[in-house]
N, C-alpha and C positions, 0 to 999 in steps of 0.2 A: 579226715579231710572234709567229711562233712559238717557245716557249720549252720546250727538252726538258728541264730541271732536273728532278730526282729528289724527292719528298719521299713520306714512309713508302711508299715501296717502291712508288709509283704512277705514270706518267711524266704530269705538268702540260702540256697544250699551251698554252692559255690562259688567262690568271690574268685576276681580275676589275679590277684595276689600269691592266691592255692594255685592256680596253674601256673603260674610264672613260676614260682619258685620249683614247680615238680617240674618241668620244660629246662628249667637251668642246671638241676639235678641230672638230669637225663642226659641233658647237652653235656656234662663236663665228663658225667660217664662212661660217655660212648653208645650210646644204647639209644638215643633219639633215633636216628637215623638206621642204625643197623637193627636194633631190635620189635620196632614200631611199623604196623602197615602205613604208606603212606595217607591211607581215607585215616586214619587215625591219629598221624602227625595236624594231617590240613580243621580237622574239626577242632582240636584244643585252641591251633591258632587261631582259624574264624573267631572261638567262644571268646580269645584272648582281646582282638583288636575290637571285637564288637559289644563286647558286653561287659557291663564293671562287676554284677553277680547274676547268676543261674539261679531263675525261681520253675523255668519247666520241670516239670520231676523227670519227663524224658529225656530232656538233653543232661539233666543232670545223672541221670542211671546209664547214659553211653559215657558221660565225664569217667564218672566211677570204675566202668567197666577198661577205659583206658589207665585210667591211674594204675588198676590195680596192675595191668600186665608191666604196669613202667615198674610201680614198687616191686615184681617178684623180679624183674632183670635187675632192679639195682640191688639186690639182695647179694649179700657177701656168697662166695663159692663156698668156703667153711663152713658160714651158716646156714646154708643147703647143704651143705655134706653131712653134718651134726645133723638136720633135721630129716635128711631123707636116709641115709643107712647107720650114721653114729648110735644113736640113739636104739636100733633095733639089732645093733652089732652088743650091746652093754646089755641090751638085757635077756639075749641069746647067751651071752657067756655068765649074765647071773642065774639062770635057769640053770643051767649048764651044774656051774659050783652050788647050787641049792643040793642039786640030785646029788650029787657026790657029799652031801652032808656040811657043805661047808657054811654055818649060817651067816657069817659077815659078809655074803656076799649079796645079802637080799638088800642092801641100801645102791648095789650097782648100777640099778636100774635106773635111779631115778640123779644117779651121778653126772652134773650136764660137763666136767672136769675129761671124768672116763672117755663119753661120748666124743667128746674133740678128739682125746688125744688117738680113738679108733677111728676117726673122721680123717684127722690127718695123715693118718697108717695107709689109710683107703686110696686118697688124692693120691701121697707117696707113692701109689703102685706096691704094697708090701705084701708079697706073696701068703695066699692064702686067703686072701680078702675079696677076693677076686670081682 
């Protein structure tokens, strides 16, 4: 999101284009509103209607810091489920079949295939996973 392009000799971090589009993101998402404090909503807008790009490094490091909570709510459930227990379920069970001598199990780990489909076992509620 951050963009260091040059114009009249000023360095641009944020152009008002980058929050529109992450504001419209958000909006069609559902997550403007319900996942966002509202000091948070009101600052991107201020930055929006006031200004064409962000050259404070302050207001651009609170831009930042809201983006990033918008990217982690628009983040897929899956792909937080894959990255917070899939991945540590794959290689829990490639440990697992190492100890019992199994060696094709040592590529499991890093199987991002495996991880989903224990990602979705997890969502599914599938006993055992708890």
């Amino acid at each position: 999101m951050l963009e260091t392009a040059r114009r009249d000799g000023a360095a641009n971090f944020l152009e008002r284009s980058q929050l529109v589009k992450l504001k419209q993101r958000a909006m069609r998402a559902g997550v403007w509103f319900r996942g966002l404090p509202r000091i948070d909503r009101v600052l991107v807008d201020l930055t929006i209607q006031v200004a064409d790009c962000v050259r404070s490094v302050h207001l651009a490091r609170s831009l930042l810091a809201v983006a990033g909570k918008l990217e982690g709510l628009l983040e897929s459930r899956l792909k937080r489920a894959v990255r917070e227990f899939g991945l540590a379920i794959v290689a829990k069970l490639s440990a697992y079949a190492l100890g019992w001598g199994y060696t094709a199990a040592r590529g499991w780990a890093s199987d991002g295939e495996f991880a989903r489909f224990w990602a979705v076992m997890r969502l599914n509620g599938h006993p055992g996973l708890g």
